[in-house]
MARKOL-115074 format. One line per field, with one value per residue (C-alpha): residue number from 1; x, y, z. Coordinates in nm, 4 decimals. Example, Ala and Ser with C-alpha at 12.3 -4.5 7.8 and 13.67 -1.06 7.14 Angstrom:
<nodes>
n	[1,2] $
east	[1.2300,1.3670] $
north	[-0.4500,-0.1060] $
up	[0.7800,0.7140] $
</nodes>
This chain:
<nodes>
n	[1,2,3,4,5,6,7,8,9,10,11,12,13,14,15,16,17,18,19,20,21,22,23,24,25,26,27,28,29,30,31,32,33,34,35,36,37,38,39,40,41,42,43,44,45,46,47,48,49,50,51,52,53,54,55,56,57,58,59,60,61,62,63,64,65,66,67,68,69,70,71,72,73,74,75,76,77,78,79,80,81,82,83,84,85,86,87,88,89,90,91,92,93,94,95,96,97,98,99,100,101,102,103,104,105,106,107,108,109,110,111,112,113,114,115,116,117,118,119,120,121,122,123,124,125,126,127,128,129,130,131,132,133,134,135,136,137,138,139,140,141,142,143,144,145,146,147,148,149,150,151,152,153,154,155,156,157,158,159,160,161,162,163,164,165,166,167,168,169,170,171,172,173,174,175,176,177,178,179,180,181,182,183,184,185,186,187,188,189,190,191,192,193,194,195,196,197,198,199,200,201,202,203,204,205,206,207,208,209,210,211,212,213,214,215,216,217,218,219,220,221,222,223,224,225,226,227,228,229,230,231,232,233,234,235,236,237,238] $
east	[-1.3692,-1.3963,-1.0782,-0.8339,-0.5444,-0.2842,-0.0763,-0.2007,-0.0038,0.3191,0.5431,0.3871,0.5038,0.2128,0.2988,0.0892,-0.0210,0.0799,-0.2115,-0.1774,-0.1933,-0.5125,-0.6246,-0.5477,-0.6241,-1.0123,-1.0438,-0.8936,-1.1264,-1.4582,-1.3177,-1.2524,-1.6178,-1.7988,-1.6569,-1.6880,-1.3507,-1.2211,-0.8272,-0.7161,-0.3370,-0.1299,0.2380,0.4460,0.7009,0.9138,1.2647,1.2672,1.1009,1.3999,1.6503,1.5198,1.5016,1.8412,1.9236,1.7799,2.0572,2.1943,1.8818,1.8137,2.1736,2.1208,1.7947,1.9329,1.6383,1.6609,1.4828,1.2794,1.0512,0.7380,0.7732,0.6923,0.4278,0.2959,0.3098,0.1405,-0.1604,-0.2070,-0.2647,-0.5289,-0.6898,-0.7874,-0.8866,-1.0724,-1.2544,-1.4882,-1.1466,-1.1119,-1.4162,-1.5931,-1.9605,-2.1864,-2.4690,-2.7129,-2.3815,-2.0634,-1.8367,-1.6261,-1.3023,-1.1845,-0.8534,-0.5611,-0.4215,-0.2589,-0.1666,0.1523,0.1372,0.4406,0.6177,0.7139,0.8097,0.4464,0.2653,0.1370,0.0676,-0.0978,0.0798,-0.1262,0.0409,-0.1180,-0.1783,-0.0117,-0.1255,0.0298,0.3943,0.6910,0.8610,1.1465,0.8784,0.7107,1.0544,1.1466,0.7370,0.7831,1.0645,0.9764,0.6523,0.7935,1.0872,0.8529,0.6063,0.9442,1.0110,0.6269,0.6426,0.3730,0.0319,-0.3574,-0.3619,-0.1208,-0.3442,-0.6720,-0.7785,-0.6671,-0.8478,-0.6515,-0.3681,-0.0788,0.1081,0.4435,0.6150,0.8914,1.1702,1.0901,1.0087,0.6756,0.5477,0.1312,-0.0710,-0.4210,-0.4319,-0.7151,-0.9139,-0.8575,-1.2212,-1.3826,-1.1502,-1.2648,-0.9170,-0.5887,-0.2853,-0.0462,0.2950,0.5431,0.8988,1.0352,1.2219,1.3679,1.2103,1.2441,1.0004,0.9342,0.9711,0.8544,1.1971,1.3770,1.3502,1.4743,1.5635,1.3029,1.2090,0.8803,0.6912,0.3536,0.0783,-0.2482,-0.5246,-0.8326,-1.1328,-1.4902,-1.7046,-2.0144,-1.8551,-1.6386,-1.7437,-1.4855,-1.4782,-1.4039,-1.1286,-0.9188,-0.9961,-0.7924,-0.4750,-0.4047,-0.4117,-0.1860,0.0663,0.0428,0.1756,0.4541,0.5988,0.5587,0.6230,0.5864,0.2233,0.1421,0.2107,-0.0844] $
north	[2.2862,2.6295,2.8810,2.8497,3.1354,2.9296,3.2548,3.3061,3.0507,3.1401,3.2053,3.0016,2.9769,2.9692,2.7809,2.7712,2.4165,2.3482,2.3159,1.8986,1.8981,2.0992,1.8749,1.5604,1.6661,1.7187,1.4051,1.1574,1.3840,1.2562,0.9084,0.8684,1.0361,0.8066,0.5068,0.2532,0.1300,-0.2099,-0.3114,-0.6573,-0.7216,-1.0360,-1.0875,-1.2801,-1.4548,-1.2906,-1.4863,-1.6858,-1.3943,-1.1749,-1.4913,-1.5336,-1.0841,-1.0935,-1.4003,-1.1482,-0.8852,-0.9173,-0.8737,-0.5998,-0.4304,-0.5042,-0.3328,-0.0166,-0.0622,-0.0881,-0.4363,-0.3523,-0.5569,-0.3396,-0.4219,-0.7855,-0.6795,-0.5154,-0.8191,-1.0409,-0.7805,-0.7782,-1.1485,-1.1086,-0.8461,-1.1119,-1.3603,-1.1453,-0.8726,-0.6996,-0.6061,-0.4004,-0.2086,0.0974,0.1958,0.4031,0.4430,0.0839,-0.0760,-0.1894,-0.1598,-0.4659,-0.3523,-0.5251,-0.3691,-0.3499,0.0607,0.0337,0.3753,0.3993,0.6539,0.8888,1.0871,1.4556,1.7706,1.9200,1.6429,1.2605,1.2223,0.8818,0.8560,0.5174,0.2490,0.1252,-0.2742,-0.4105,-0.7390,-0.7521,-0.6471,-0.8067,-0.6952,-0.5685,-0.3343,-0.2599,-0.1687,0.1055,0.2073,0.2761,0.4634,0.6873,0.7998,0.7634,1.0151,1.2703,1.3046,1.4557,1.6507,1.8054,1.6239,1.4515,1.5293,1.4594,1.1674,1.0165,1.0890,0.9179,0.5836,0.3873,0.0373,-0.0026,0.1782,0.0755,0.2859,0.1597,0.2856,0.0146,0.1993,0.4621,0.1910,0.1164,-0.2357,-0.1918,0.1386,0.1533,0.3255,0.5570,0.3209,0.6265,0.6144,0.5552,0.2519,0.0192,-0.0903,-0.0050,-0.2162,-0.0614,-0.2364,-0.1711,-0.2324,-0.6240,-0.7761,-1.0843,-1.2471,-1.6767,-1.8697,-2.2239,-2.5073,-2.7605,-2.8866,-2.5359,-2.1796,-2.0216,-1.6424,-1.5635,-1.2067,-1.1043,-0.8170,-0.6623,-0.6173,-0.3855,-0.4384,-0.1821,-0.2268,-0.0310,-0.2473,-0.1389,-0.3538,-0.6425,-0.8024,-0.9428,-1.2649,-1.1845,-0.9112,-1.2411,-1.4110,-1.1665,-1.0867,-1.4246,-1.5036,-1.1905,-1.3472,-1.7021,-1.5223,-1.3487,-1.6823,-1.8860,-1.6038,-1.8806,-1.9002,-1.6092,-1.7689,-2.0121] $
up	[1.5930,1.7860,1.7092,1.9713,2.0193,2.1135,2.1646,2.4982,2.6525,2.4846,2.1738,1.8554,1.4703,1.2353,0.9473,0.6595,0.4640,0.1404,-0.1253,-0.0893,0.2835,0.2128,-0.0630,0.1182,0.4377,0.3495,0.1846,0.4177,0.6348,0.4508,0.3820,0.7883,0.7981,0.5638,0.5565,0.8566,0.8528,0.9644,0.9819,0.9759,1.0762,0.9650,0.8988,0.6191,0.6645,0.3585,0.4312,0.1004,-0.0601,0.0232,-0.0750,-0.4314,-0.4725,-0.3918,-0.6164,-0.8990,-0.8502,-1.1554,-1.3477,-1.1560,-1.2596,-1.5785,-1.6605,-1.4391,-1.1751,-0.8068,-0.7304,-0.3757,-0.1628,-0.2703,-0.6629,-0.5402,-0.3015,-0.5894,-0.7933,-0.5183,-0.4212,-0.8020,-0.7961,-0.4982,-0.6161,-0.9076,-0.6802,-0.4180,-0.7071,-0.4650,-0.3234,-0.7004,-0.6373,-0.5919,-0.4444,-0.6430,-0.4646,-0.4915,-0.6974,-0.6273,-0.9324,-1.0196,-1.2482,-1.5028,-1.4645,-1.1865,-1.1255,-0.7881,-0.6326,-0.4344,-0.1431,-0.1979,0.1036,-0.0192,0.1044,0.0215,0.1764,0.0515,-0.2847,-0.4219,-0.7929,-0.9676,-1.1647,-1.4366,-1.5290,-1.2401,-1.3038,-1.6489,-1.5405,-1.4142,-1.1066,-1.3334,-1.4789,-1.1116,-1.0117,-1.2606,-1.2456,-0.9174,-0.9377,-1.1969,-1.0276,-0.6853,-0.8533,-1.0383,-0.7451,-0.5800,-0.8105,-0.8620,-1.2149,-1.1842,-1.4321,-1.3215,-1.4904,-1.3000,-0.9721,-1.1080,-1.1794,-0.8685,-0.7724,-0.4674,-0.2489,-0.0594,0.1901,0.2862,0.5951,0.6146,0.5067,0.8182,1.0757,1.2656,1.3544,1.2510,1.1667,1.0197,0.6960,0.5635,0.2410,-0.0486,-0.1356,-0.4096,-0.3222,-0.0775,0.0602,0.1383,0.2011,0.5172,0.4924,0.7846,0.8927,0.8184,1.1219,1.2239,1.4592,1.5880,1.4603,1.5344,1.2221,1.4782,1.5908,1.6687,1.6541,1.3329,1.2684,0.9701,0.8384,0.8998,0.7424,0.9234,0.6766,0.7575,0.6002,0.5989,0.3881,0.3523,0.5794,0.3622,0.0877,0.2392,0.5653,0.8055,0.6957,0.3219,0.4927,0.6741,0.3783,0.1311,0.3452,0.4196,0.0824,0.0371,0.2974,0.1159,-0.2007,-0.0397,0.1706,-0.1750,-0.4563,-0.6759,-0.6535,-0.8432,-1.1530,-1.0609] $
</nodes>
């Protein structure tokens, strides 16, 4: 883009970016330049969801961890990730690379800009564990604590704005990956149970996926699966 002197017009501040706003900033750049992006919206109904993580206080207390929503959304895109593999993928030229294993990166919001700390094995750990995982990274990429490592290795992404507000927003896929989950602000809203309306929570889920490497179909597919787990938590034991 041409050089524009914005000065001319009237009084400006020129503020510099931080190093990760430059870093991040020229690869979401290429990602939204490569990668023919599709986003597929849906919503869960998480009211029982939220009745049994409350139920789990105590637990929670006990092991010193802060129980939120995300350590079971975690939990459940774990479990679709394992049914829906070309989800845990990458493109390499003529392949697409099916993992064998389940990092999901956790997009971070700090005063230098996003950072995209990974947890490793989510499929392995309970949401006890996800909980104080998240925490800790969520804590040291704060703090500027975090190491390379715990930047590399992601399969998959999720960005969660719900805690700032928002109702849908189409997130950037953090290639290599080829999809990101966007999770936005729950809300109660009536829903019919085919005799009256109800009050239930509802929480907006965004999917966005490398078109090159899942087509539409396969897209619906996955995030309604997603919002089958998260109305019957239950089912990712199955």
């Amino acid at each position: 883009l041409p050089t524009v002197d914005f000065s001319r017009w009237g009084e400006i501040d020129r503020q510099p970016l931080s190093r990760i706003q430059k870093l991040s900033g020229a690869h979401l750049h290429r990602a939204w330049l490569n990668v023919p992006h599709v986003t597929q919206h849906e919503e869960a109904d998480v009211t029982e969801l939220e009745k049994f993580r409350a139920s789990l206080t105590k637990e929670a207390d006990d092991a010193g961890v802060r129980l939120t929503l995300l350590a079971f959304i975690l939990k459940a895109t774990a479990a679709a990730l394992t049914h829906f593999p070309r989800f845990n993928a990458s493109l390499d030229g003529d392949h697409l690379i099916l993992k064998r294993y389940c990092h999901i990166g956790v997009a971070v919001d700090t005063h230098q800009g996003l950072l995209v700390p990974v947890i490793r094995d989510v499929d392995t750990q309970g949401v006890l564990q996800l909980a104080e995982a998240l925490a800790d990274i969520s804590q040291r990429a704060r703090d500027e604590q975090l190491k390379p490592d715990d930047l590399q290795g992601g399969c998959f992404t999720i960005s969660s704005l719900g805690g700032i507000g928002g109702t849908a927003f189409t997130p950037i896929v953090n290639a290599p990956e080829v999809a990101i989950l966007g999770v936005a602000r729950k809300r109660v809203v009536p829903l019919w149970d085919g005799e009256t309306f109800q009050p239930r929570s509802v929480l907006p889920l965004s999917l966005s996926y490398d078109h090159r490497a899942i087509d539409g179909a396969e897209g619906v597919r996955f995030v309604v699966y997603l919002k089958s787990l998260l109305e019957d938590i239950g089912r990712v034991l199955l």
